[in-house]
TIVO-2410 file (N, C-alpha, C; in nm, 3 decimals):
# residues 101
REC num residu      c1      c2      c3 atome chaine
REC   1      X   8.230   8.140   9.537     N      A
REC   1      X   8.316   8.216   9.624    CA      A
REC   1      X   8.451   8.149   9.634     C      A
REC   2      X   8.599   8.223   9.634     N      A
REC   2      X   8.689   8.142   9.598    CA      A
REC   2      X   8.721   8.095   9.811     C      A
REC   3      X   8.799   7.968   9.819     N      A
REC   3      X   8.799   7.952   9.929    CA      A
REC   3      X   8.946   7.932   9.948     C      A
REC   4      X   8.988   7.962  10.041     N      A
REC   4      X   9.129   7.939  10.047    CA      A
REC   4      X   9.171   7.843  10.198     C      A
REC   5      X   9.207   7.784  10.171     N      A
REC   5      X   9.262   7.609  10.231    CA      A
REC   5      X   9.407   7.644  10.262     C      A
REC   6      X   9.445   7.664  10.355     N      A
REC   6      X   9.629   7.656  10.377    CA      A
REC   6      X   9.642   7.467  10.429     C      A
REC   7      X   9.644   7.419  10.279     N      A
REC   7      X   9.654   7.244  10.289    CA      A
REC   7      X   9.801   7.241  10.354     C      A
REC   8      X   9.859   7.298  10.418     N      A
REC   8      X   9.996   7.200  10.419    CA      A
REC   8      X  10.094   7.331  10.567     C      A
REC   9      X  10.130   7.201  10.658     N      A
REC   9      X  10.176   7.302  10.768    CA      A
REC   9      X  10.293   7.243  10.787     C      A
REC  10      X  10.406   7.326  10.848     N      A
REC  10      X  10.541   7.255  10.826    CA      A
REC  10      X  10.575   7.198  10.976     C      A
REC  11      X  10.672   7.129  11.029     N      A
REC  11      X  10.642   7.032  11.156    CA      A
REC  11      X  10.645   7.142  11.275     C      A
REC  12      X  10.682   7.239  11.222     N      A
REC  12      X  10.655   7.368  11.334    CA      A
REC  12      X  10.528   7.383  11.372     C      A
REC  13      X  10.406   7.347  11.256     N      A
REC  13      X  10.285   7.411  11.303    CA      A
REC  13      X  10.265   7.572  11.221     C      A
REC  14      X  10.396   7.585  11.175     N      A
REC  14      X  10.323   7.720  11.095    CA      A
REC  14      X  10.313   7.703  10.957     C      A
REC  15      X  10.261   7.766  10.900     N      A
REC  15      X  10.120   7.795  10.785    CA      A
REC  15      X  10.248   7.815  10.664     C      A
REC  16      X  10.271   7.724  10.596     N      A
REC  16      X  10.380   7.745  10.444    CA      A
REC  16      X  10.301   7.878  10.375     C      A
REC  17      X  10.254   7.998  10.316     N      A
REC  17      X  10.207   8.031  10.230    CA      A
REC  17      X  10.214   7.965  10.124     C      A
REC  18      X  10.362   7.926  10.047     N      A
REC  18      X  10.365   7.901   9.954    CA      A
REC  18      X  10.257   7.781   9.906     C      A
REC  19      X  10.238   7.705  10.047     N      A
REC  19      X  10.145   7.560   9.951    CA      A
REC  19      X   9.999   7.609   9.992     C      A
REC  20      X   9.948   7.780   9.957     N      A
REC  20      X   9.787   7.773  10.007    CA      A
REC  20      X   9.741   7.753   9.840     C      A
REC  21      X   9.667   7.698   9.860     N      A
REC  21      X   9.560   7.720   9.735    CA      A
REC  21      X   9.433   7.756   9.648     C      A
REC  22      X   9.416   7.834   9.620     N      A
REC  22      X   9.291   7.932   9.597    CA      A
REC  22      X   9.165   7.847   9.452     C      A
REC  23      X   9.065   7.768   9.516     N      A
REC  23      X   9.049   7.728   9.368    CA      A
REC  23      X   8.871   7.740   9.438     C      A
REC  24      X   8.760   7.717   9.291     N      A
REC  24      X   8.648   7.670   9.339    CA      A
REC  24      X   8.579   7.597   9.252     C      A
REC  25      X   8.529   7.478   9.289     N      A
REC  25      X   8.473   7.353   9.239    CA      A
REC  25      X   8.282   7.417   9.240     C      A
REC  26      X   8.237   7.385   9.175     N      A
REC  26      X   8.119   7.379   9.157    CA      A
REC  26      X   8.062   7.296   9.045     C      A
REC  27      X   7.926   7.277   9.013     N      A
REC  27      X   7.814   7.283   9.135    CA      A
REC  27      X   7.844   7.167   9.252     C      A
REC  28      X   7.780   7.179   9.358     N      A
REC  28      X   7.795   7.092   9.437    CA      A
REC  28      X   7.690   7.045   9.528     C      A
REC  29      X   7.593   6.932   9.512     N      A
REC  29      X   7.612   6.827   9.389    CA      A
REC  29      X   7.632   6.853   9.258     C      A
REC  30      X   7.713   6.761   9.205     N      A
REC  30      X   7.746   6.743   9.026    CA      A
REC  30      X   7.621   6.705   9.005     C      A
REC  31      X   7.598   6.723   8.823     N      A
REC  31      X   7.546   6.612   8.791    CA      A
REC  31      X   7.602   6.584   8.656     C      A
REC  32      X   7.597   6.627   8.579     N      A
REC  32      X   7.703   6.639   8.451    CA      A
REC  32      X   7.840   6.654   8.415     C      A
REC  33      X   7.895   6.808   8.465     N      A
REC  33      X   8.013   6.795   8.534    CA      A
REC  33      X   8.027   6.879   8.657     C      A
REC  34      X   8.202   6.837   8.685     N      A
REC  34      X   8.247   6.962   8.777    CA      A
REC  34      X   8.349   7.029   8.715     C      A
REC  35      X   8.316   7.151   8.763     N      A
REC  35      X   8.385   7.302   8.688    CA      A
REC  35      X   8.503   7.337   8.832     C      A
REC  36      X   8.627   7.369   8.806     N      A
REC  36      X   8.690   7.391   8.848    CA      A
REC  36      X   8.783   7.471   8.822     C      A
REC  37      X   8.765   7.596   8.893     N      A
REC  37      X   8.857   7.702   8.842    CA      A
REC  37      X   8.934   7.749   8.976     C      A
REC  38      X   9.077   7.795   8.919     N      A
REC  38      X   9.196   7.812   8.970    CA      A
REC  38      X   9.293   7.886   8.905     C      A
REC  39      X   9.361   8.061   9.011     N      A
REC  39      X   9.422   8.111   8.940    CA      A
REC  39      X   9.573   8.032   8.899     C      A
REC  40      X   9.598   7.940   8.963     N      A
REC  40      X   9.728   7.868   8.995    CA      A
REC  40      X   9.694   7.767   8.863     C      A
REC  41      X   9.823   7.737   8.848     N      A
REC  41      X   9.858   7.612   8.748    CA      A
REC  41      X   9.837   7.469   8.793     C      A
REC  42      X   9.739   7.450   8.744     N      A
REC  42      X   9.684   7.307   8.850    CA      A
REC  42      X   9.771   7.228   8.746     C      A
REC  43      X   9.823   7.110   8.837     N      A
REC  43      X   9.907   7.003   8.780    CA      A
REC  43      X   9.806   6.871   8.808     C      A
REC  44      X   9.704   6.855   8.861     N      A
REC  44      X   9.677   6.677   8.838    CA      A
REC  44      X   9.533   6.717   8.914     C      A
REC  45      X   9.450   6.660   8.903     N      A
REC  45      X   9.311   6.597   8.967    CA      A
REC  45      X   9.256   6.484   8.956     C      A
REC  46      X   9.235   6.465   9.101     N      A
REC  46      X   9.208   6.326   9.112    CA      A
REC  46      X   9.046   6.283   9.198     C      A
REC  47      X   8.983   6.206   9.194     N      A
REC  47      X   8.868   6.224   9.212    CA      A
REC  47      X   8.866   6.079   9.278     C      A
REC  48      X   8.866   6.022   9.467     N      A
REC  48      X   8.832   5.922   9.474    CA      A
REC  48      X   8.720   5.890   9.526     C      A
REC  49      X   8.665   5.789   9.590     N      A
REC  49      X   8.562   5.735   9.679    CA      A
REC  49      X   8.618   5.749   9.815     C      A
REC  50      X   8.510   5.749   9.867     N      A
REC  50      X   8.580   5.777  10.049    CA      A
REC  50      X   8.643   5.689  10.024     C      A
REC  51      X   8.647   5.501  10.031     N      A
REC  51      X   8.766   5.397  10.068    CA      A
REC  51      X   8.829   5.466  10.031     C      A
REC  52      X   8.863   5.531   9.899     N      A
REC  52      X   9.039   5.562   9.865    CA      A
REC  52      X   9.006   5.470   9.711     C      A
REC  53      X   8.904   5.485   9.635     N      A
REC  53      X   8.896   5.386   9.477    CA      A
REC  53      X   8.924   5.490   9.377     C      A
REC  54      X   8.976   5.534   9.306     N      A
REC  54      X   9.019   5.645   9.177    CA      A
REC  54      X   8.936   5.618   9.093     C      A
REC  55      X   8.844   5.722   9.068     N      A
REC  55      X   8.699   5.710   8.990    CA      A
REC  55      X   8.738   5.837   8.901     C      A
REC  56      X   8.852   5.902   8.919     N      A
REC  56      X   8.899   5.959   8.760    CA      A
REC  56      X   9.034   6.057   8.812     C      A
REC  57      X   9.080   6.060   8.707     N      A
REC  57      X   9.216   6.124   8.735    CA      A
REC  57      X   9.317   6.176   8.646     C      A
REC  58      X   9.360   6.270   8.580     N      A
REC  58      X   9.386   6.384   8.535    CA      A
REC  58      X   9.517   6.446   8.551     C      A
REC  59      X   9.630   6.461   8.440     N      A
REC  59      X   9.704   6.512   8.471    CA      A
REC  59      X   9.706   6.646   8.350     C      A
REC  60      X   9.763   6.711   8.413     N      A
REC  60      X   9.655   6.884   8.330    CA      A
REC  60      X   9.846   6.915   8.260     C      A
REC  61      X   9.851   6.902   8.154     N      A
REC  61      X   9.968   6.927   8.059    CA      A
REC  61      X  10.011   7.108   8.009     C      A
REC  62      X  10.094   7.138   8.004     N      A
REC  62      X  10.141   7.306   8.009    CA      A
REC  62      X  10.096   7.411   8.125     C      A
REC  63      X  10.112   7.510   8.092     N      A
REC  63      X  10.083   7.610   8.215    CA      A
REC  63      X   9.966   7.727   8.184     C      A
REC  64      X   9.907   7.689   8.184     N      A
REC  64      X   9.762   7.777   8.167    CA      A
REC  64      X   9.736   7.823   8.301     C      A
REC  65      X   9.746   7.985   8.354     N      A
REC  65      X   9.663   8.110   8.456    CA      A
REC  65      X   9.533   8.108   8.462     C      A
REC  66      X   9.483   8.134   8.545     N      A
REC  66      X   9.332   8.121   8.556    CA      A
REC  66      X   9.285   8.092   8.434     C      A
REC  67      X   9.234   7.928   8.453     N      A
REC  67      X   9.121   7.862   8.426    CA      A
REC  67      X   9.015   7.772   8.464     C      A
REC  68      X   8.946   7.765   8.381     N      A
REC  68      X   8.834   7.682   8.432    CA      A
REC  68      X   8.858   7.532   8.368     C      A
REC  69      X   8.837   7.405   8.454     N      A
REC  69      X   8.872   7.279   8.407    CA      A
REC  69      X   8.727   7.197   8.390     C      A
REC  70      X   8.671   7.174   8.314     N      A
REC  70      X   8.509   7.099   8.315    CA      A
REC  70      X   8.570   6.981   8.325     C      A
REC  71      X   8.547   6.863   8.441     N      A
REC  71      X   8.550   6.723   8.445    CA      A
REC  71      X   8.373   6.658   8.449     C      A
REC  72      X   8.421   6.561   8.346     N      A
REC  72      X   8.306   6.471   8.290    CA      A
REC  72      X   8.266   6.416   8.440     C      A
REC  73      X   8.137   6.439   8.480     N      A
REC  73      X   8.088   6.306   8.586    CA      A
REC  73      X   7.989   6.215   8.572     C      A
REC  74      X   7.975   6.245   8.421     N      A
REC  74      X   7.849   6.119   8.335    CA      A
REC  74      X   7.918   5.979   8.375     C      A
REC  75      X   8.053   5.953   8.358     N      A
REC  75      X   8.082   5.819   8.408    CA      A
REC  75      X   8.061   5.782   8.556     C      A
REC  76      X   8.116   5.881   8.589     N      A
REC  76      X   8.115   5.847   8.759    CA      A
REC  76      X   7.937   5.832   8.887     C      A
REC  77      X   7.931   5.707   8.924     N      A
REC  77      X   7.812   5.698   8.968    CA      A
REC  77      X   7.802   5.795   9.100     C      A
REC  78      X   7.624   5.794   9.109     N      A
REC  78      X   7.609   5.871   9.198    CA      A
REC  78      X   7.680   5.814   9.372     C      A
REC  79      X   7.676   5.972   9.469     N      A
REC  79      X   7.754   5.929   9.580    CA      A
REC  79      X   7.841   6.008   9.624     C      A
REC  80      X   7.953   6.028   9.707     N      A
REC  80      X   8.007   6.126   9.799    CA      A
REC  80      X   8.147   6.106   9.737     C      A
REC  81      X   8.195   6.181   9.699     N      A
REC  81      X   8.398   6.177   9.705    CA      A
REC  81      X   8.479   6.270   9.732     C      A
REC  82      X   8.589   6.238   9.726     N      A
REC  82      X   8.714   6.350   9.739    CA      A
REC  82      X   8.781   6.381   9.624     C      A
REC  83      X   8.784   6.528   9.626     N      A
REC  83      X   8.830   6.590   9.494    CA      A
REC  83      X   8.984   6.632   9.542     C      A
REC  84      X   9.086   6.563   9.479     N      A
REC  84      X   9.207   6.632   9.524    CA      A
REC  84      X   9.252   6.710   9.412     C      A
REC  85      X   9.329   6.828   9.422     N      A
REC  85      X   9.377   6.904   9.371    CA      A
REC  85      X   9.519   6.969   9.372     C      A
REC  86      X   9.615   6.901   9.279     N      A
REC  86      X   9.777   6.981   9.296    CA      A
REC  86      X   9.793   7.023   9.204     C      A
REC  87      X   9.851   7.164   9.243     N      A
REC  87      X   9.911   7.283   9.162    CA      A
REC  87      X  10.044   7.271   9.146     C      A
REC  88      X  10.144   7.300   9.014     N      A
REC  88      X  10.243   7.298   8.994    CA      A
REC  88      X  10.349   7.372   9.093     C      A
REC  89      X  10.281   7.502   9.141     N      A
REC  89      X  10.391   7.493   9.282    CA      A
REC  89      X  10.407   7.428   9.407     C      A
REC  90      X  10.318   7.288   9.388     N      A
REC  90      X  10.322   7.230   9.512    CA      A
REC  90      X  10.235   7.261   9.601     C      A
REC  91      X  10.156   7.337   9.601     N      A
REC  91      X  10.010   7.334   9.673    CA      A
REC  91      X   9.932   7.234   9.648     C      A
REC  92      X   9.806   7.195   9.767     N      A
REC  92      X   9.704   7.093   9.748    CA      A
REC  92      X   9.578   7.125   9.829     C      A
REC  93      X   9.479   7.066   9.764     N      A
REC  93      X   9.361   7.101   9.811    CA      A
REC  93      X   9.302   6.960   9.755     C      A
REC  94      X   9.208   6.952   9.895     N      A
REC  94      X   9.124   6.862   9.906    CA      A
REC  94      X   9.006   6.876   9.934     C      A
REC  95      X   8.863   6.849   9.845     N      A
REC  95      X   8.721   6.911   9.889    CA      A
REC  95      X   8.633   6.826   9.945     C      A
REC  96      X   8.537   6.741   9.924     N      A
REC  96      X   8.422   6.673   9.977    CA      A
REC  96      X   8.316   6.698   9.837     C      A
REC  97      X   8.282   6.633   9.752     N      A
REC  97      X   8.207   6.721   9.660    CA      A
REC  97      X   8.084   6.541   9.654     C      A
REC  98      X   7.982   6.550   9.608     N      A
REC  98      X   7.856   6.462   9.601    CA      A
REC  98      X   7.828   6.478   9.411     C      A
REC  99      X   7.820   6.370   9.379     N      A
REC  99      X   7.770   6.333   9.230    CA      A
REC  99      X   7.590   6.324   9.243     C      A
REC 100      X   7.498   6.369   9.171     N      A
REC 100      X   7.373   6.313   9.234    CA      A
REC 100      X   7.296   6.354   9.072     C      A
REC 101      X   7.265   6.217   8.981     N      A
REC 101      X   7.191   6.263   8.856    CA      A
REC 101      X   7.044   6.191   8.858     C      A
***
Protein backbone atom coordinates (compact mmCIF):
# COMPACT_ATOMS: atom_id res chain seq x y z
CA UNK A 1 0.00 0.00 0.00
CA UNK A 2 1.71 3.26 -1.02
CA UNK A 3 2.04 5.52 2.22
CA UNK A 4 2.44 9.01 2.14
CA UNK A 5 4.69 10.82 4.91
CA UNK A 6 4.56 14.78 4.61
CA UNK A 7 8.51 14.45 6.05
CA UNK A 8 9.15 18.08 6.18
CA UNK A 9 7.11 21.20 7.78
CA UNK A 10 8.17 24.74 7.30
CA UNK A 11 8.75 26.91 10.74
CA UNK A 12 5.11 27.92 10.28
CA UNK A 13 3.94 24.45 11.01
CA UNK A 14 2.42 24.08 7.61
CA UNK A 15 2.72 21.00 5.45
CA UNK A 16 5.42 21.94 2.22
CA UNK A 17 3.58 19.62 -0.42
CA UNK A 18 6.38 19.85 -2.39
CA UNK A 19 8.71 17.68 0.13
CA UNK A 20 5.72 14.76 0.58
CA UNK A 21 6.87 11.54 -0.51
CA UNK A 22 5.05 8.62 -1.86
CA UNK A 23 7.22 5.39 -1.77
CA UNK A 24 6.81 1.59 -0.37
CA UNK A 25 9.50 -0.57 1.12
CA UNK A 26 8.76 -4.11 1.47
CA UNK A 27 8.88 -7.02 2.81
CA UNK A 28 9.02 -6.05 6.26
CA UNK A 29 11.01 -8.04 7.89
CA UNK A 30 13.77 -8.35 5.08
CA UNK A 31 15.47 -11.20 4.60
CA UNK A 32 17.25 -11.16 1.29
CA UNK A 33 16.35 -7.92 0.09
CA UNK A 34 14.39 -4.72 0.33
CA UNK A 35 12.30 -3.66 -2.62
CA UNK A 36 11.59 -0.19 -2.85
CA UNK A 37 9.43 1.46 -5.10
CA UNK A 38 8.77 5.12 -5.79
CA UNK A 39 6.98 7.20 -8.36
CA UNK A 40 9.55 10.10 -7.62
CA UNK A 41 13.21 10.14 -8.60
CA UNK A 42 14.85 8.83 -5.60
CA UNK A 43 18.32 10.42 -5.24
CA UNK A 44 20.20 8.41 -2.30
CA UNK A 45 19.32 5.57 0.32
CA UNK A 46 20.65 5.11 3.24
CA UNK A 47 20.17 2.38 5.67
CA UNK A 48 21.38 2.99 9.44
CA UNK A 49 21.29 1.28 12.93
CA UNK A 50 19.24 2.99 15.52
CA UNK A 51 22.83 4.58 17.10
CA UNK A 52 23.10 6.30 13.75
CA UNK A 53 26.05 3.32 12.13
CA UNK A 54 25.60 3.33 8.01
CA UNK A 55 25.10 -0.33 7.24
CA UNK A 56 24.61 0.67 3.47
CA UNK A 57 24.15 3.53 1.36
CA UNK A 58 23.35 4.38 -2.15
CA UNK A 59 23.39 7.08 -4.36
CA UNK A 60 20.80 6.22 -7.29
CA UNK A 61 22.52 7.97 -10.66
CA UNK A 62 20.01 9.53 -13.64
CA UNK A 63 16.33 9.99 -13.47
CA UNK A 64 14.31 6.95 -13.70
CA UNK A 65 9.88 7.40 -12.90
CA UNK A 66 8.47 4.81 -11.11
CA UNK A 67 10.72 2.22 -10.06
CA UNK A 68 11.47 -0.45 -8.11
CA UNK A 69 15.08 -0.39 -6.28
CA UNK A 70 16.10 -4.16 -4.85
CA UNK A 71 18.76 -3.44 -1.96
CA UNK A 72 20.99 -6.42 -1.02
CA UNK A 73 20.42 -7.26 2.87
CA UNK A 74 22.57 -10.56 2.70
CA UNK A 75 25.35 -8.28 4.12
CA UNK A 76 23.54 -6.53 6.60
CA UNK A 77 23.03 -8.49 10.01
CA UNK A 78 19.96 -9.31 11.54
CA UNK A 79 18.04 -6.39 13.73
CA UNK A 80 16.00 -3.09 13.56
CA UNK A 81 17.02 0.11 11.29
CA UNK A 82 16.22 3.21 9.60
CA UNK A 83 15.66 3.36 6.03
CA UNK A 84 16.12 6.94 4.81
CA UNK A 85 15.00 7.99 1.61
CA UNK A 86 15.74 11.35 -0.68
CA UNK A 87 14.16 12.17 -3.79
CA UNK A 88 15.69 14.50 -6.24
CA UNK A 89 13.06 17.13 -5.53
CA UNK A 90 14.02 17.32 -2.09
CA UNK A 91 11.58 15.20 -0.39
CA UNK A 92 12.46 12.61 2.48
CA UNK A 93 11.21 9.75 4.04
CA UNK A 94 12.17 7.87 6.83
CA UNK A 95 10.80 4.15 7.74
CA UNK A 96 11.62 1.68 10.68
CA UNK A 97 12.16 -1.56 8.64
CA UNK A 98 13.71 -5.12 10.70
CA UNK A 99 16.33 -7.49 8.78
CA UNK A 100 15.45 -11.10 10.22
CA UNK A 101 17.19 -14.34 8.13
Amino acid sequence: FPVTINACKDYTGIINPRNSLQIESYPNPATDFIFIYSAENIAEITIQTITGAVVYQSTIQGDIKTTTIDVSANHIANGEYLLFIKAKNGANITKAIAITK
